[in-house]
N, CA, C and O atoms as a GROMACS GRO file, in nm:
protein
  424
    1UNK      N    1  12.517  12.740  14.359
    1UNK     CA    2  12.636  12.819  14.388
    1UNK      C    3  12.739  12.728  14.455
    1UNK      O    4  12.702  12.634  14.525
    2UNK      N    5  12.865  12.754  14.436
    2UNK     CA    6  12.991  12.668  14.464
    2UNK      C    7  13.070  12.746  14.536
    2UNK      O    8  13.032  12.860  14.510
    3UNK      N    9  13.168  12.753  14.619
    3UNK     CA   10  13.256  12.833  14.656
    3UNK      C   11  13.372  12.705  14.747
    3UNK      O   12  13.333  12.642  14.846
    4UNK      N   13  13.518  12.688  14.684
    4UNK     CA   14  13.553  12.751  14.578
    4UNK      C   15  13.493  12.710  14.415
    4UNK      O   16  13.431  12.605  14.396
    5UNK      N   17  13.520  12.804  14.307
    5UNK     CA   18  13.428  12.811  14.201
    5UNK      C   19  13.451  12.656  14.134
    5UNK      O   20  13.568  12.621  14.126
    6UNK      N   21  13.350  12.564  14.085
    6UNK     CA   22  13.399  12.464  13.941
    6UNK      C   23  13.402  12.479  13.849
    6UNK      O   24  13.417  12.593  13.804
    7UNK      N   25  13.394  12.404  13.796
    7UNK     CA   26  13.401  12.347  13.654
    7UNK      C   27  13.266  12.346  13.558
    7UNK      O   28  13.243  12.366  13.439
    8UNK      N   29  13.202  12.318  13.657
    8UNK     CA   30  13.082  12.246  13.566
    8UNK      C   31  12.980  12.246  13.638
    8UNK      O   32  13.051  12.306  13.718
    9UNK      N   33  12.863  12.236  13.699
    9UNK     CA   34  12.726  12.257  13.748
    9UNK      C   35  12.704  12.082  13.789
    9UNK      O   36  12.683  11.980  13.724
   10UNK      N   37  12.727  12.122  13.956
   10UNK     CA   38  12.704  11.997  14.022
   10UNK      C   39  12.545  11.907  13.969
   10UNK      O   40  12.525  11.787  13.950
   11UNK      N   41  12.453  12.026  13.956
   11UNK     CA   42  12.327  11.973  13.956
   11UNK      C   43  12.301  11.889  13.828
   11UNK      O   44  12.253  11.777  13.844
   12UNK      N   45  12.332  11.936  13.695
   12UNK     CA   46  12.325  11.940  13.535
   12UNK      C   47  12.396  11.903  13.494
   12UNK      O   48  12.382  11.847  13.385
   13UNK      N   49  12.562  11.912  13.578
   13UNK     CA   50  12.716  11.914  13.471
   13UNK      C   51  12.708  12.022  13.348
   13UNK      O   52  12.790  12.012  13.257
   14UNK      N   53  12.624  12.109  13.345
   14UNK     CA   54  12.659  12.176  13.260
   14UNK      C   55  12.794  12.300  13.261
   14UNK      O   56  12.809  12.381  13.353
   15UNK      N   57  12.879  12.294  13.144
   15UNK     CA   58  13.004  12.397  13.178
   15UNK      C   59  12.973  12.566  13.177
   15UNK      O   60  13.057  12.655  13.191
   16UNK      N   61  12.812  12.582  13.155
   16UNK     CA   62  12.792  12.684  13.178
   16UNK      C   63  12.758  12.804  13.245
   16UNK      O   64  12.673  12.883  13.206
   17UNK      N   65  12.846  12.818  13.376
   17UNK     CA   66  12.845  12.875  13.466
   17UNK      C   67  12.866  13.052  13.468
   17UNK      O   68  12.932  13.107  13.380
   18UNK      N   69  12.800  13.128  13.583
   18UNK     CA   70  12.801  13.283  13.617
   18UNK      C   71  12.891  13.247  13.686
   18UNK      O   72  12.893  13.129  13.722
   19UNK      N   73  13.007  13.350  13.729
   19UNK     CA   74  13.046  13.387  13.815
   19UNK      C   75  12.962  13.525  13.925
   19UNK      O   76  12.930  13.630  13.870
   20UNK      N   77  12.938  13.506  14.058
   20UNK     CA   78  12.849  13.600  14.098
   20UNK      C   79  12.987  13.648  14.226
   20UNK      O   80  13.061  13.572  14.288
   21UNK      N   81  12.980  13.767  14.229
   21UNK     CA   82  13.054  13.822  14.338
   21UNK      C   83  12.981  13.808  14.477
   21UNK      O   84  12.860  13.819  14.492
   22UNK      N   85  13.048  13.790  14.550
   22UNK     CA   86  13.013  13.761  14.710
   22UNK      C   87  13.043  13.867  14.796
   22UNK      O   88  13.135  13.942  14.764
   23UNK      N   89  13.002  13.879  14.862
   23UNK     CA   90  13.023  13.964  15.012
   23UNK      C   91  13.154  13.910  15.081
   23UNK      O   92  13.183  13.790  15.091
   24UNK      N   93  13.235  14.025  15.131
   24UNK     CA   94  13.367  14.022  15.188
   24UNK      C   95  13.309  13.912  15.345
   24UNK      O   96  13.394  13.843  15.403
   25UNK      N   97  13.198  13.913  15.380
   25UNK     CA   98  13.174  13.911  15.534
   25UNK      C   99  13.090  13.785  15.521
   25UNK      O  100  13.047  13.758  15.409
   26UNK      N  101  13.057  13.687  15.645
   26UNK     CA  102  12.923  13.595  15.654
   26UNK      C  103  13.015  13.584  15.841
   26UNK      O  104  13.109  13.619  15.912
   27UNK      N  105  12.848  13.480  15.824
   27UNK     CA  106  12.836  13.474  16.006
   27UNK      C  107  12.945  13.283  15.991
   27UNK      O  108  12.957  13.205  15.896
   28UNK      N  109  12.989  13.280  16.110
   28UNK     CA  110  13.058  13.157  16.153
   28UNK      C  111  12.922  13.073  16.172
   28UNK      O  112  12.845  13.127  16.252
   29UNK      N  113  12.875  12.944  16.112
   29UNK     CA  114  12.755  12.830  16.134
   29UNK      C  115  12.794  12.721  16.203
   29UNK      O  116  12.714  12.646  16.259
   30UNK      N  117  12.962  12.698  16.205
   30UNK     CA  118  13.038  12.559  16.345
   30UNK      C  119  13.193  12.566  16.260
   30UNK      O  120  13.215  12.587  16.141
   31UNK      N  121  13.280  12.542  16.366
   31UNK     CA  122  13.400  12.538  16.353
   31UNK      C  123  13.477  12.448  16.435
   31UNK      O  124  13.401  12.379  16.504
   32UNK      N  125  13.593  12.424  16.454
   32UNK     CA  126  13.680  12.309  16.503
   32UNK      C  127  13.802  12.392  16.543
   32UNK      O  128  13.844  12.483  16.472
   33UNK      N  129  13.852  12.360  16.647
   33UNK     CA  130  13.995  12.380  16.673
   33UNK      C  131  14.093  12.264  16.612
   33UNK      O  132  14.085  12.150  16.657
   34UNK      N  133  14.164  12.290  16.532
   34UNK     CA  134  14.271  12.188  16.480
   34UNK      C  135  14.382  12.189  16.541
   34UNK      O  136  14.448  12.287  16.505
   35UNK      N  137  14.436  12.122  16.621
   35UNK     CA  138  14.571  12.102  16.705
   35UNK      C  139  14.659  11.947  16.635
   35UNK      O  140  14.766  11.928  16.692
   36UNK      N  141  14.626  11.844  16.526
   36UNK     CA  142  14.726  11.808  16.485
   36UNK      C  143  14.710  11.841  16.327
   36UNK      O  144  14.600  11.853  16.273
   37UNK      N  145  14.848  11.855  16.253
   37UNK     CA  146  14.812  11.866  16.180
   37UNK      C  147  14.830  11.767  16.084
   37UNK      O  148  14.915  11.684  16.112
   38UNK      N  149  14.733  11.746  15.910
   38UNK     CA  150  14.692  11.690  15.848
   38UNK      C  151  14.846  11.685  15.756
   38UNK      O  152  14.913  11.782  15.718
   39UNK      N  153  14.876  11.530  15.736
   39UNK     CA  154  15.021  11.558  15.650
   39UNK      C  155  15.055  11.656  15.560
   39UNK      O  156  15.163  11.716  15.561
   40UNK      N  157  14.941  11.678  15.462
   40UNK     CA  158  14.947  11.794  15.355
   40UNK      C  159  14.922  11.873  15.349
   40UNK      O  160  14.890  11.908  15.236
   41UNK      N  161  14.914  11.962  15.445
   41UNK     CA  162  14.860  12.115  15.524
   41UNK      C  163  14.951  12.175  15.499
   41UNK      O  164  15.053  12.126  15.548
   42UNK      N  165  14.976  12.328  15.403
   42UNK     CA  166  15.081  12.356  15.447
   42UNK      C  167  15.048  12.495  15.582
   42UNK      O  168  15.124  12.575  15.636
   43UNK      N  169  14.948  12.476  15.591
   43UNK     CA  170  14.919  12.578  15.743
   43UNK      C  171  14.951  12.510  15.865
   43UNK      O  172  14.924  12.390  15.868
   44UNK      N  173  14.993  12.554  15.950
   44UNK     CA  174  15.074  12.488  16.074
   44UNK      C  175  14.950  12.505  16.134
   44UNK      O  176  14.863  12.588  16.108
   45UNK      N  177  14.950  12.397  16.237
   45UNK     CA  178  14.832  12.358  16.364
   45UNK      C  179  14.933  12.459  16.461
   45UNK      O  180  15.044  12.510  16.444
   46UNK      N  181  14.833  12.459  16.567
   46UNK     CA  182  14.734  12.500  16.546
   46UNK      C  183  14.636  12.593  16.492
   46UNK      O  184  14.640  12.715  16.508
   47UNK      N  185  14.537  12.522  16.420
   47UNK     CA  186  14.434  12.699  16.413
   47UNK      C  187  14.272  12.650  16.366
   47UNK      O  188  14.204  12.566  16.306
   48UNK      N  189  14.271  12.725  16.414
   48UNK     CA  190  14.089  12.753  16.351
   48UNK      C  191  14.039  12.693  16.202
   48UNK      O  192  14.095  12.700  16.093
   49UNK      N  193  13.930  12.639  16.233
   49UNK     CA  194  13.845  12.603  16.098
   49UNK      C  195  13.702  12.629  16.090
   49UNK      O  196  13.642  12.598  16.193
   50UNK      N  197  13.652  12.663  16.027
   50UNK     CA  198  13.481  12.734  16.020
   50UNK      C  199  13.428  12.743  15.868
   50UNK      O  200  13.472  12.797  15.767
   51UNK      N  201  13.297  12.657  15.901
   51UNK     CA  202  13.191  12.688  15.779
   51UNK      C  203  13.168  12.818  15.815
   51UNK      O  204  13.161  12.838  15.937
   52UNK      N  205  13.153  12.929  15.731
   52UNK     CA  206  13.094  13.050  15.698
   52UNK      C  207  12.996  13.074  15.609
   52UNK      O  208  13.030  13.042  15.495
   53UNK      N  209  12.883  13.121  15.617
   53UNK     CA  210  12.784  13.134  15.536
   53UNK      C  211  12.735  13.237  15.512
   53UNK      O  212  12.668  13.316  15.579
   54UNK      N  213  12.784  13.235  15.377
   54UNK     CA  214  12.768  13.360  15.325
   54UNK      C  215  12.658  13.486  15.298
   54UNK      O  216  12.605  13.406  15.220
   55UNK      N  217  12.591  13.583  15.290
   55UNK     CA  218  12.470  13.598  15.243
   55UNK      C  219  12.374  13.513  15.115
   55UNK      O  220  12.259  13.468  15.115
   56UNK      N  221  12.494  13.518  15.003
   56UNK     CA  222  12.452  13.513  14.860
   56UNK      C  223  12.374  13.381  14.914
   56UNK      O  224  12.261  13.381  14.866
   57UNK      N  225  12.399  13.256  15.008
   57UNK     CA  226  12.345  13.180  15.039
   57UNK      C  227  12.424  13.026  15.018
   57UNK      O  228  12.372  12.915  15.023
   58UNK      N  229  12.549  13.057  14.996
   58UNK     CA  230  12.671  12.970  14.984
   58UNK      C  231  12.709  12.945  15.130
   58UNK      O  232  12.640  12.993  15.220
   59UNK      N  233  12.818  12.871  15.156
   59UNK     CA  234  12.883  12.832  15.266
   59UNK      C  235  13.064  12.841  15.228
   59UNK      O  236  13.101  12.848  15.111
   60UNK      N  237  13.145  12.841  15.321
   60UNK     CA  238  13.268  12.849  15.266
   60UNK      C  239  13.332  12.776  15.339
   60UNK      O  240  13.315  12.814  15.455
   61UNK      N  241  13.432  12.647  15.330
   61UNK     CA  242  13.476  12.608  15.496
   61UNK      C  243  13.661  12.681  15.466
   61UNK      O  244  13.735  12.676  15.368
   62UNK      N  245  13.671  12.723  15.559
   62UNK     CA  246  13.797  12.782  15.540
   62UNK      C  247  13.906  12.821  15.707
   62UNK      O  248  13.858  12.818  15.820
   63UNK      N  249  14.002  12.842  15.686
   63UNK     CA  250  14.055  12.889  15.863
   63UNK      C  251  14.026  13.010  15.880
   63UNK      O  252  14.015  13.099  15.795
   64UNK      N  253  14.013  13.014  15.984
   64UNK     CA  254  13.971  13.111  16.053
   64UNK      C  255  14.069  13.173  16.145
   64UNK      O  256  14.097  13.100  16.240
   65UNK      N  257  14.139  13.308  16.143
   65UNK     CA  258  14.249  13.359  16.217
   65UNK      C  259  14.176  13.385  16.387
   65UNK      O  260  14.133  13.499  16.400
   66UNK      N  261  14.165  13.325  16.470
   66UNK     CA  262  14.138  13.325  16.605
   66UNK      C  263  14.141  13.230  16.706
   66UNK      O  264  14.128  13.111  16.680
   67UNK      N  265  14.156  13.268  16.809
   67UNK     CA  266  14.257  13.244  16.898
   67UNK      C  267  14.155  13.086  16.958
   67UNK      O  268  14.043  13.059  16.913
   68UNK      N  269  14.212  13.020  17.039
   68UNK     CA  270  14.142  12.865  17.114
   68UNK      C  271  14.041  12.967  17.174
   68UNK      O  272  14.092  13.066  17.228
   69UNK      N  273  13.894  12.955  17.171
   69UNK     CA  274  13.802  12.991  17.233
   69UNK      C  275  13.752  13.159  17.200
   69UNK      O  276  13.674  13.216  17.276
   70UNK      N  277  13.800  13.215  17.098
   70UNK     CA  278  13.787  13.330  17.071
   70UNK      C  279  13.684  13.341  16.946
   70UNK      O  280  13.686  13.429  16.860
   71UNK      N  281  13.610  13.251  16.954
   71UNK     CA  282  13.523  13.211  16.804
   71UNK      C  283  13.409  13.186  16.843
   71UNK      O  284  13.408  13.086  16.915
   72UNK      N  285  13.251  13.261  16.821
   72UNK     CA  286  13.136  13.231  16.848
   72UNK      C  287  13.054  13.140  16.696
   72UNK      O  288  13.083  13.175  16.582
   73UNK      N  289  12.955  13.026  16.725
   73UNK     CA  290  12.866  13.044  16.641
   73UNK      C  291  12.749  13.195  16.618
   73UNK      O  292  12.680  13.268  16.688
   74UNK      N  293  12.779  13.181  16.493
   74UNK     CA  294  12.658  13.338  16.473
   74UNK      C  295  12.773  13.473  16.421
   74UNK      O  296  12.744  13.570  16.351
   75UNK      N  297  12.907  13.438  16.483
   75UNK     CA  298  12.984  13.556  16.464
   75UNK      C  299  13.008  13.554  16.315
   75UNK      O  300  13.001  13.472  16.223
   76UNK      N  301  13.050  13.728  16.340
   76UNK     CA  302  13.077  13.821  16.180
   76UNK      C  303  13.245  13.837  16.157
   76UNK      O  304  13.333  13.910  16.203
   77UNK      N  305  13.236  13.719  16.055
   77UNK     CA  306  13.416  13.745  16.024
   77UNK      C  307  13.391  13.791  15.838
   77UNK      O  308  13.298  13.788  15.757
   78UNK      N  309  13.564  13.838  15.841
   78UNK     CA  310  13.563  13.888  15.674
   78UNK      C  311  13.689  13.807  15.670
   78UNK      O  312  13.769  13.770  15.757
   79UNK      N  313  13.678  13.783  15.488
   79UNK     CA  314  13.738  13.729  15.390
   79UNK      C  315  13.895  13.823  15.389
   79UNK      O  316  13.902  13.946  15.391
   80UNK      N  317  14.003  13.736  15.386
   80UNK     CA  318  14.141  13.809  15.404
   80UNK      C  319  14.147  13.675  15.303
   80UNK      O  320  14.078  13.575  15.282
   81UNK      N  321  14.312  13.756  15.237
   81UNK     CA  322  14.405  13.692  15.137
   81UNK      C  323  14.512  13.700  15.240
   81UNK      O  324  14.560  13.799  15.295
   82UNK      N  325  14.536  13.578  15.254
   82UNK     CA  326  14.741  13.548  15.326
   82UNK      C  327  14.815  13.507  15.233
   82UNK      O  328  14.750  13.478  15.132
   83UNK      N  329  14.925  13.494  15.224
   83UNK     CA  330  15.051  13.453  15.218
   83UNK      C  331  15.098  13.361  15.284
   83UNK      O  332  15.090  13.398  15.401
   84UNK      N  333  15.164  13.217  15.278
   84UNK     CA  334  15.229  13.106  15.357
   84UNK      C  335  15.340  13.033  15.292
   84UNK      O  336  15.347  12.945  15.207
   85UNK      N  337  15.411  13.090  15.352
   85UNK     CA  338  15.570  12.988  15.342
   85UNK      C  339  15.547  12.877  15.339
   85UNK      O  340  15.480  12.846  15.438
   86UNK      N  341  15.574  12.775  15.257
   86UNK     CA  342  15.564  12.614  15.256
   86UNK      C  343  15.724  12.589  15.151
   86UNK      O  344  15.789  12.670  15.085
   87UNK      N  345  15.747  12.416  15.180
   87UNK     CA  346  15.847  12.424  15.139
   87UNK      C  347  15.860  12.426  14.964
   87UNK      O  348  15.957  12.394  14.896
   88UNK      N  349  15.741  12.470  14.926
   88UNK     CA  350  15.732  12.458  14.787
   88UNK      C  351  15.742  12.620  14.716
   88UNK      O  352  15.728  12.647  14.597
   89UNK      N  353  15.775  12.724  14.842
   89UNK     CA  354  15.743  12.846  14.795
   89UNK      C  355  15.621  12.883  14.858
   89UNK      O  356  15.554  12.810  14.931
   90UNK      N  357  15.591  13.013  14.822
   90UNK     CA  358  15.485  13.067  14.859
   90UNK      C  359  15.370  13.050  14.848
   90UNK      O  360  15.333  13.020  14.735
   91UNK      N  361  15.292  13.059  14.928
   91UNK     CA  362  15.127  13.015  14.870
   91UNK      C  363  15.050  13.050  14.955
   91UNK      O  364  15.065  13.044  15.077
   92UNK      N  365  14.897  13.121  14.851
   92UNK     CA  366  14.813  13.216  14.887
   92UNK      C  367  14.724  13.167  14.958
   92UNK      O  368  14.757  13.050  14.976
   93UNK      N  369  14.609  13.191  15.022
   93UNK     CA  370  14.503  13.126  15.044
   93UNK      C  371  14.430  13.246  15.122
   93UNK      O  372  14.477  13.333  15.195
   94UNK      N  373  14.264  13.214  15.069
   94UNK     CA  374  14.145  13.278  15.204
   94UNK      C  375  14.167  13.250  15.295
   94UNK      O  376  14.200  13.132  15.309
   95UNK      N  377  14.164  13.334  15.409
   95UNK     CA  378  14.104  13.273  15.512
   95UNK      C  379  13.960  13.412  15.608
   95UNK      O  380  13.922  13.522  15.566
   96UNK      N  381  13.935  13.363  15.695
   96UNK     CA  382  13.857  13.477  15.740
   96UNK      C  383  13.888  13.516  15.861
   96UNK      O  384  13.953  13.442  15.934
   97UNK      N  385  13.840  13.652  15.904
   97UNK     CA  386  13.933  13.710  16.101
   97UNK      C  387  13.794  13.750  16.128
   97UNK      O  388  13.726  13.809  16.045
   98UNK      N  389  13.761  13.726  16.215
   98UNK     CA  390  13.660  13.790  16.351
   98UNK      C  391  13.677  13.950  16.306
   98UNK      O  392  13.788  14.004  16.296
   99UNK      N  393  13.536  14.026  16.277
   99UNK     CA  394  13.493  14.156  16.256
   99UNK      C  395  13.558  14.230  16.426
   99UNK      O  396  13.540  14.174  16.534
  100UNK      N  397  13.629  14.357  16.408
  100UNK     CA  398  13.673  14.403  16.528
  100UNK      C  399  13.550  14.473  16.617
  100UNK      O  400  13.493  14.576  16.579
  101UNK      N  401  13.519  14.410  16.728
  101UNK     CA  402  13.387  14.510  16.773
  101UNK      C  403  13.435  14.616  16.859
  101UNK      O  404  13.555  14.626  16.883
  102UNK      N  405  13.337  14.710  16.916
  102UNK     CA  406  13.357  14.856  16.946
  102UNK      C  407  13.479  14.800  17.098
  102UNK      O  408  13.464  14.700  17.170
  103UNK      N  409  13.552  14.868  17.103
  103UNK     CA  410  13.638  14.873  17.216
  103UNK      C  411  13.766  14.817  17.170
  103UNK      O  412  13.863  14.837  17.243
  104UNK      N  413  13.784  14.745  17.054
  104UNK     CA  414  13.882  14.664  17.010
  104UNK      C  415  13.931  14.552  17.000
  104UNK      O  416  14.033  14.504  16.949
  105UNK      N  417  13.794  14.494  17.090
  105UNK     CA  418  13.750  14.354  17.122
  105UNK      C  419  13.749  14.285  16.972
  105UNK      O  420  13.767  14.314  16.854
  106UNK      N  421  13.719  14.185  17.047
  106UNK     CA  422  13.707  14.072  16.840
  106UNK      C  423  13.610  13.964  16.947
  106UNK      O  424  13.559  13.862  16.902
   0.00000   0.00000   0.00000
């Protein structure tokens, strides 16, 4: 399993791939605070970065919407679609937010 999807089968190269649907949700496995940013980013520093691992048994590394220190290993975030202004136009991307827990906490 790949996420995001290829081409071709890392193991075989074969082009004959399933697509399998995933779960909106996985637990955070380590993440990074990013405070400079990478020339070709078009996401502004600072922010969050986190492997997520999924059930199906994939991993995802992607940003993560939460705050400097507001991010556990083990925690339950879900899969969001954004929108980002760059100077090329608009552009989409995953990212994942901290599951809201009881009180309104995250």
């Amino acid at each position: 399993m790949h996420f995001p999807r290829h081409e071709w089968c890392a193991r075989c190269c074969s082009p004959d791939l399933t697509d399998v649907l995933l779960n909106q949700r996985g637990r955070v496995s380590a993440f990074s605070w990013i405070d400079r940013q990478p020339g070709d980013a078009f996401i502004r520093a600072p922010y969050m970065q986190a492997e997520v691992e999924m059930p199906e048994g994939v991993s995802a590394f992607s940003i993560v919407e939460a705050e400097f220190g507001g991010l556990k290993i083990g925690e339950t975030v879900e899969l969001a679609l954004r929108n980002f202004d760059t100077p090329d136009g608009c552009r989409q991307a995953f990212v994942f937010r901290p599951i809201q827990r009881q009180g309104g906490e995250q």
